[in-house]
C-alpha positions in Angstrom: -63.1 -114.9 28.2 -60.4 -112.6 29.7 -56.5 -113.0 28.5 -55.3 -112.4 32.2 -53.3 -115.0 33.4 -54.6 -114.1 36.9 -58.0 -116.0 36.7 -56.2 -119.0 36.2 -56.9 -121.3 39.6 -54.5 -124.6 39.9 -51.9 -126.5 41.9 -48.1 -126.0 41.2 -46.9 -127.7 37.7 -44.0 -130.6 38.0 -42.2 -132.0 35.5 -44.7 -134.2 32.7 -44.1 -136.0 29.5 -46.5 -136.2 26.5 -47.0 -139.8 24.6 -50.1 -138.8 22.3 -49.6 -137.8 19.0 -48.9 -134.1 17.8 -51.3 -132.4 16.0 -50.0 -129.8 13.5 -52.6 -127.0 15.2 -51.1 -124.1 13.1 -51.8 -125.7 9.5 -55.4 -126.5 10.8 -56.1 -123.4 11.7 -54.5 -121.7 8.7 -56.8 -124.3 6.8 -60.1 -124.0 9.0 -59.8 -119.9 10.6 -62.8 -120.6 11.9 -61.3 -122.9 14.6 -59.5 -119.9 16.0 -62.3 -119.2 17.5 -61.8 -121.5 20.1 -64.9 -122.8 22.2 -66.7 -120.1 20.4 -66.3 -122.4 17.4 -69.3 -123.4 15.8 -70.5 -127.2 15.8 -69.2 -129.4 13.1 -71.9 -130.7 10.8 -69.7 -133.4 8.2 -69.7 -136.5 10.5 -69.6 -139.5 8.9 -72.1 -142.5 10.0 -70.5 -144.5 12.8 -69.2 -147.9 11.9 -71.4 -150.9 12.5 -71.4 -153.0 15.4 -70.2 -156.3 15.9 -72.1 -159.2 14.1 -75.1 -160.1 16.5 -75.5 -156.0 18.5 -77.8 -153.8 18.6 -77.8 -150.5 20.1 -80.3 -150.5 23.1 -79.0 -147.0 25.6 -77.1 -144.1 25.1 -75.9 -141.7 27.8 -75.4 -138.2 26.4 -73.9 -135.0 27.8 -73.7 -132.0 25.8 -73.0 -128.3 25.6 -75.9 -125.7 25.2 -75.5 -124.9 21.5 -74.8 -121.2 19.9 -74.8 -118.2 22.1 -74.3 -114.3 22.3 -71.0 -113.7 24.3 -71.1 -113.8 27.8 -70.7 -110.8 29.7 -73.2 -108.8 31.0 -72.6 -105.7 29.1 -69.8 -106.6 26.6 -71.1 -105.2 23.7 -72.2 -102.2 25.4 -68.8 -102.0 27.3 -66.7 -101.9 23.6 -69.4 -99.4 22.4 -68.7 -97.3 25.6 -64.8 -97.5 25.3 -65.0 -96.3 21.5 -67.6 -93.8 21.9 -65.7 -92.2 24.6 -62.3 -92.1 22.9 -63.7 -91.0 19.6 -64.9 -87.5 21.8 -61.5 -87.4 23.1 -60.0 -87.9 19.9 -58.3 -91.3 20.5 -59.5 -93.1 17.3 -57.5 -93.5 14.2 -59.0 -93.8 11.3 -59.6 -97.1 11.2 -60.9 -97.3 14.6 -63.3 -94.0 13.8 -64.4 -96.6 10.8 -64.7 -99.6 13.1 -66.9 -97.1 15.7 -69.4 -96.3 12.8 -69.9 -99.6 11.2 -70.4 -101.0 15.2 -72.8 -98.5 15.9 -75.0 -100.1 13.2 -74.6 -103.4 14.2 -74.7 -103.2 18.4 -78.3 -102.5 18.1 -78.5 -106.1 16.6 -77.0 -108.0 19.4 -77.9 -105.3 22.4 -78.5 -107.1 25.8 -78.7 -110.8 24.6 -75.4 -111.4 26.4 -75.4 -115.2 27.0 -78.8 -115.8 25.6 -79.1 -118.9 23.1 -79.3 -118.1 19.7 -81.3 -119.5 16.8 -78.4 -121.7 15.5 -77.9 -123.2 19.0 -81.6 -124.2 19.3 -81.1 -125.6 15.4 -77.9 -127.1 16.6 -79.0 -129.7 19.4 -82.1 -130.3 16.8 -79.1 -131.6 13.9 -77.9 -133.8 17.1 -80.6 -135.5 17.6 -81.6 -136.2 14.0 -78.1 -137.8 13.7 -78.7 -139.9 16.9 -82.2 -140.9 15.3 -80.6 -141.8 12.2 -77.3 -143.6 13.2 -79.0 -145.8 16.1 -82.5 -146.2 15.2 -82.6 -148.9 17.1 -82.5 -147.5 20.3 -86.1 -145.4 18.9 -87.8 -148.7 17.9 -91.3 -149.1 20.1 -92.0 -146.7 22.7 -89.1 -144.5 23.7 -88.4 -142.6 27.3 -86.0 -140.5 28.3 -84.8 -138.9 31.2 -83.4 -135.2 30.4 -81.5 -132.9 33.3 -80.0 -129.0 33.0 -78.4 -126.8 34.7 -79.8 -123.7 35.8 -79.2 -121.6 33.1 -81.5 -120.0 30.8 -79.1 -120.9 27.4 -78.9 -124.9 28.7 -82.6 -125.2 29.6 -83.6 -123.9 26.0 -81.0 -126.2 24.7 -82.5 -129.3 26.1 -86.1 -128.8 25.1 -85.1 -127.9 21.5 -83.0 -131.2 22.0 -86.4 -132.7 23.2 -88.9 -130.8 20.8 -87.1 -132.6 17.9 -86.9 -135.9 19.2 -91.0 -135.7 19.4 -91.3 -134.4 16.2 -89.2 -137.7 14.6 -90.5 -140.3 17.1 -94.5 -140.1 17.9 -93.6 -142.6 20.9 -91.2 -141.1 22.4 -91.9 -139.8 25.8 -89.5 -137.6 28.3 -89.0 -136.4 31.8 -87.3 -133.1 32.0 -85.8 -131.1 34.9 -83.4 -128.6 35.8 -81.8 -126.6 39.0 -78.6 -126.0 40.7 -79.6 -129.6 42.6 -78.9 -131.2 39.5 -75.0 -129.6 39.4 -73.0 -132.0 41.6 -73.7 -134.4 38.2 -73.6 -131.3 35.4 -71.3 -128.9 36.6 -69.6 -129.9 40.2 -66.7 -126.9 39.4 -69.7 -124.3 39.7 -69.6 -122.0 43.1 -73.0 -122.7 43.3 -72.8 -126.1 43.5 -73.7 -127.7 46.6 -71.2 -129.3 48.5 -68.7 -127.0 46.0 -64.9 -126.9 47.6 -63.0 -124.2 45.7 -59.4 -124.9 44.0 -56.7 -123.7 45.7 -54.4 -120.7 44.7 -52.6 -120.4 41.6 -49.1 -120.5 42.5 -46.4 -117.7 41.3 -44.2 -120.2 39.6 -47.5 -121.2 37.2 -47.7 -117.9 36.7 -44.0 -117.1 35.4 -44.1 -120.2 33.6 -47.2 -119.4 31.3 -46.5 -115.6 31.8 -43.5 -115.8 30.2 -44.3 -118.5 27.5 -48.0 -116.4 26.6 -46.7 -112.6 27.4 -45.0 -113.2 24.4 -47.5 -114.5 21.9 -49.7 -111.3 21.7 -48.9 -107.9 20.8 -51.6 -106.3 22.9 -50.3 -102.4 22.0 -49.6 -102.9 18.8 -53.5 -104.6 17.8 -55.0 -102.1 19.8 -53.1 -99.4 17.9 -54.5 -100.0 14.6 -57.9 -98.4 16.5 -56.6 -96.2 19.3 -53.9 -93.2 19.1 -53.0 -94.5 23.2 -54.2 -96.8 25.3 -53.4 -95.3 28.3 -56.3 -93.1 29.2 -58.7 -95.5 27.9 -60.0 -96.3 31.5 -59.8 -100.1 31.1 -57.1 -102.7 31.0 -55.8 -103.0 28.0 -56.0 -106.7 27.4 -59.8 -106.9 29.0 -60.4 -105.0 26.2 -58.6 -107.3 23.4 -59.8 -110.1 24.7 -63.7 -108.6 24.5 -63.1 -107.7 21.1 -61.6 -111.2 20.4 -65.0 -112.8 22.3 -67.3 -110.9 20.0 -65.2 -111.4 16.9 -65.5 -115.4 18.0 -69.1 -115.2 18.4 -69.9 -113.6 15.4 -70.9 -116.9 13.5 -72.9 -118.0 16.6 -75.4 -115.2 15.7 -78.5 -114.8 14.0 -78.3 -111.9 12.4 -76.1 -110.9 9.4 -72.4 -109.3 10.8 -71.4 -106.5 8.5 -68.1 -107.3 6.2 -66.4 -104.7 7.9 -66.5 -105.8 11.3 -64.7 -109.1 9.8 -61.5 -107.7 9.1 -60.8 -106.6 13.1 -58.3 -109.0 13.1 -54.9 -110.7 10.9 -55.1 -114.3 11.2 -51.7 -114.1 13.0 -53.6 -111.9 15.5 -56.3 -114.3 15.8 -53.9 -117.5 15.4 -51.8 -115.8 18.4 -54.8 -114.8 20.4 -56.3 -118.5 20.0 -53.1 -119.6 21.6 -52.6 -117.1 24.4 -56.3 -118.6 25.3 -56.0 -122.2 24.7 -53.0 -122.5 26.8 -55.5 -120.9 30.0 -58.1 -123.4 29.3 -55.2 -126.3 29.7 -54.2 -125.1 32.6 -57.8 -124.7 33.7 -59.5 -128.1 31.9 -56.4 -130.3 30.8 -54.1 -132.4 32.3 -50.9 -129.7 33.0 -48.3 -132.1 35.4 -48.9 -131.7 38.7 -51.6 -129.4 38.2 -54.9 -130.1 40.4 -57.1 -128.1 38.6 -61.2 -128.3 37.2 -60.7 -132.2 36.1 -60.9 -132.9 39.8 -64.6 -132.2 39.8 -65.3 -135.2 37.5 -65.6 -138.3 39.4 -69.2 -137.4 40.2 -70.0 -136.7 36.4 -68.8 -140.4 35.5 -70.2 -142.0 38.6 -73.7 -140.3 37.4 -73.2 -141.7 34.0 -72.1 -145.1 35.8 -74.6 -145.9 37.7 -77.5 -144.7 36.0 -76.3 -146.6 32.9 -77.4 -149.7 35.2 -80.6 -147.9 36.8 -82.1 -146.8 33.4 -81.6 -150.1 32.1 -84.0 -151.7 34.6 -86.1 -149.0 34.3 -86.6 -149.1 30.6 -85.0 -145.9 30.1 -83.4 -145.8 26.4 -82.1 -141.9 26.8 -80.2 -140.2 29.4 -79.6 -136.5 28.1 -77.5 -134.3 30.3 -77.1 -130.6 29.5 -74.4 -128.4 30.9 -71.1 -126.0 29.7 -68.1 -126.3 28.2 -65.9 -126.3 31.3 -67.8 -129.5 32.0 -67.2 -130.9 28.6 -63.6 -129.7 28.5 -63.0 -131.3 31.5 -64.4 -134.2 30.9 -62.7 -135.1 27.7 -59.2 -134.5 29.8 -60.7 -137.1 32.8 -61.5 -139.5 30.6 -58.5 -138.9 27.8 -61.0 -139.2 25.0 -58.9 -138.8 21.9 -55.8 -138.3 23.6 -56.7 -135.5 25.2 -55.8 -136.5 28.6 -52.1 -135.6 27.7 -49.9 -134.3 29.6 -47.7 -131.3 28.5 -45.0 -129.6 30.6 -43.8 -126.9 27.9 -46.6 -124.1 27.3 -45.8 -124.1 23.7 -46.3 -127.5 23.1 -49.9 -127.2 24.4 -51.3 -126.3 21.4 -50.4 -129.5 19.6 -51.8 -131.9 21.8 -54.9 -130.1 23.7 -57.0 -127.9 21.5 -60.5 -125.9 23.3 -61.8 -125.8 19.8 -62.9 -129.7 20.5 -65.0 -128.2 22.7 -67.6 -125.9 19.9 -70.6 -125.0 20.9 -73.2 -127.8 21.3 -70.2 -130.0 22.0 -70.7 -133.5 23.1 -70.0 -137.2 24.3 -72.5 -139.8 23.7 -72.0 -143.0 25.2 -73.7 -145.9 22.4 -74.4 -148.9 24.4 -74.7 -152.4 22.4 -75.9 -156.1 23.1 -76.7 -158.9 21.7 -80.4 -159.3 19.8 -82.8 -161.7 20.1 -81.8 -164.4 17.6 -78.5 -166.0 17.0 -74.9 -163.4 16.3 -75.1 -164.3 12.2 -71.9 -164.1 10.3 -69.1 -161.8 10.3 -66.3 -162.0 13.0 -67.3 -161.6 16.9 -65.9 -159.5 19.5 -63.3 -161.3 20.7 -61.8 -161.9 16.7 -63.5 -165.2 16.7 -65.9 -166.3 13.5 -69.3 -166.0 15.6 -67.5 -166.0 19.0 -69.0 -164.8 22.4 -67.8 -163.0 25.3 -71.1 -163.9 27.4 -69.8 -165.8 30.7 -66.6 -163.9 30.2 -65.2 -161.2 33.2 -66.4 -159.6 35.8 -70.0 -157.8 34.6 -70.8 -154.0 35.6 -72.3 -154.5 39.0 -68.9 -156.1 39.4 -70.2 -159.8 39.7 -68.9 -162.3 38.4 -70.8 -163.4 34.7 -74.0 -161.4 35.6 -74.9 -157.8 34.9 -77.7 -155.7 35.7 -78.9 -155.2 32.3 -78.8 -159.3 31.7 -75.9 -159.3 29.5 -71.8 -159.6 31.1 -70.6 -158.6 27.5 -72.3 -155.0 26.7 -70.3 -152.9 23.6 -69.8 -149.5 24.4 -69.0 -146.9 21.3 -68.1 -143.5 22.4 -68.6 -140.3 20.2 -67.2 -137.1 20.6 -69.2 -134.5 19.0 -70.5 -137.1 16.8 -66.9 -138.6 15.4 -65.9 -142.0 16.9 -63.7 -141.2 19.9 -60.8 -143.3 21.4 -60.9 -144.3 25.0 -57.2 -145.8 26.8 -58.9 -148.7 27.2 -58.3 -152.4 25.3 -60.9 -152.5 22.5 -63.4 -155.9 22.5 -63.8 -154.7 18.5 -62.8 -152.4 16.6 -64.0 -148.6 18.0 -65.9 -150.5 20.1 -65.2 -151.5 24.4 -66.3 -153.5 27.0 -68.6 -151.5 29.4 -67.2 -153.4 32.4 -63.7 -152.4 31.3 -64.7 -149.0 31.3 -66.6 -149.4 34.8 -63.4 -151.0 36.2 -60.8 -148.3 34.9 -63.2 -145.3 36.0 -64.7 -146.4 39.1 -61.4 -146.4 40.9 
């Protein structure tokens, strides 16, 4: 990730109003450092099981799009590029002392993590294995008999390897389970629409100057650039490369370094105060807003969506007539980040008109590595609803016959039921949708079809 506010692509911001409630990000972060690194953050692993369904469901479907899990920086020669900036200053005599320290004990270390730039590490593959044992465990349901799914990827080496250790696992825990897997830029209209290489891709428009001054101002502020790099470099000047290219590549590999495999030396941990890393978080999150969330007025990545929620729309309906119990999507994080602001999952959709407000109500560190949505589909069983309170607050009460269903007919759906329970999770939590709940944590599919069809 680069700090430069120039990369940011998006429509002029108006005027906008939050209504979600503030985080405290600062006394999070202080608590958790970790989560300073941003979507370099590594996936969390305490989840607690989901809350039942409503008396009478069972889970049957669920529709899944994920993040590829734990990764080298991208970057095709980061690592060497910091080695090559150091190296070079050090024979010029630019280092201090402690960057002549930080040159040696990176000298050790970069033969490590040489050339892997972007490649998937051990802990991603384990990661999207941990996801799927959850999934087996919480909603066994949907494993019960013979199980098929239907698995898609993008192009990328990182995503591909992602969704087969996704896939490898699932075998391993289910003997019937069964899979068709594919990947390919054809498959990014539905995975990653915001990608150049996506057919039928129309870019953003240009960023205008008043964005610019707005977040230039607010962020320009928030990181010391000369003053980090000092503690390593007599001048920055004559370094050859921009000085905050290089901050922000040191920052990337610092964020990364829990994503590896192999052991990072102590030394290389103390780069950064947490202020510096606090402030640096912040610079970055607040590009990744404008990018991913919803600034006011802003037209920006969460355009691209529609297509990702029509796909996970309408092959809800297909796979359900098919037999299909899985649907497993595997893309980025620009995909996922956008997606959470389309959809407002967990208020997320909010929209912020001061830059340093931003931090307190969209956070990229929702979006770790291996992030993910998984849409739990529910319906009734085969025998009667048994005791306990219904969906609609009733003592064994049913919605069947009630509303319009998904294909948008009145009392009839596609899957045979007009009153399917949908339970969304966000990186395994329970996740909030702004839509009326038929139970609690739990919605009406055909309410979420309605509001997200439009």
């Amino acid at each position: 990730m680069k700090l430069r506010l120039t990369v940011f692509a998006a429509a002029l911001l108006a005027a906008g109003a939050v209504s979600a409630q503030p985080y405290d990000t600062y006394r999070e972060i202080y608590s958790r450092s970790e989560l300073a690194s941003g979507v370099h953050t590594m996936y969390p692993t305490d989840q607690p099981a989901p809350r039942s369904a409503p008396a009478g469901y069972k889970p049957f479907y669920i529709s899944h799009i994920g993040r590829h899990g734990a990764r080298y920086p991208l970057g095709e020669t980061v690592y060497e590029d910091i080695l090559e900036v150091f190296t070079d200053a050090a024979a010029r005599g630019l280092l201090t002392a402690k960057g002549e320290e930080f040159l040696k004990v990176y000298s050790e270390f970069y033969p490590l993590v040489a050339h892997r730039e972007g490649e998937l590490t051990f802990k991603g593959q384990e990661q999207h294995r941990y996801i799927v044992r959850r999934m087996y465990r919480d909603y066994p349901g949907v494993f019960e008999g013979p199980t098929r799914a239907c698995a898609v990827a993008t192009h990328i080496h990182r995503v591909i390897a992602s969704m087969y250790s996704f896939l490898g696992e699932a075998r391993e825990l289910d003997p019937d389970f069964t899979y068709t897997a594919d990947y390919g830029i054809s498959y990014l209209p539905v995975l990653l629409p915001s990608a150049s290489e996506c057919p039928g891709f129309e870019p953003l428009g240009p960023f205008p100057e008043d964005v610019l001054k707005m977040y230039g101002e607010y962020c320009g502020k928030l990181v010391d650039v000369p003053g980090i790099l000092g503690l390593w470099f007599k001048e920055t000047e004559s370094l050859g490369v921009e000085p905050y290219d290089l901050l922000a590549d040191l920052n990337t590999v610092y964020s990364t370094f829990t994503n590896l495999d192999a052991e990072v030396p102590g030394a290389l941990w103390a780069m950064f105060s947490f202020d510096d890393r606090y402030r640096l978080w912040e610079y970055d999150n607040c590009r990744w807003y404008l990018m991913f969330g919803r600034a006011p007025g802003v037209k920006n990545y969460t355009s691209y969506m529609g297509s990702v929620v029509g796909d996970v729309i309408g092959k809800a309906s297909s796979d359900w007539q098919e037999g299909i119990a899985l649907r497993l999507r595997f893309t980025h994080d620009s995909t996922i980040a956008s997606l959470l602001t389309y959809l407002d999952v967990d208020g997320m959709g909010a929209e912020v008109s001061d830059p340093g407000q931003v931090r307190d109500y969209w956070r990229n560190f929702e979006i770790p590595m291996a992030a993910n949505l998984q849409f739990v589909f529910f319906r009734r069983g085969d025998g009667p609803a048994g005791d306990g309170m219904a969906v609609d607050g009733s003592v064994n009460g049913s919605l069947a016959g009630d509303g319009m269903a998904v294909d948008g007919s009145a009392n009839g759906s596609l899957a045979g039921d007009a009153d399917v329970l949908l339970q969304v999770l966000h990186n395994g939590f329970e996740a909030t949708l702004p839509l009326p709940e038929a139970s609690s944590g739990f919605y009406r599919w055909s309410d979420f079809v309605d509001r997200y069809s439009r």
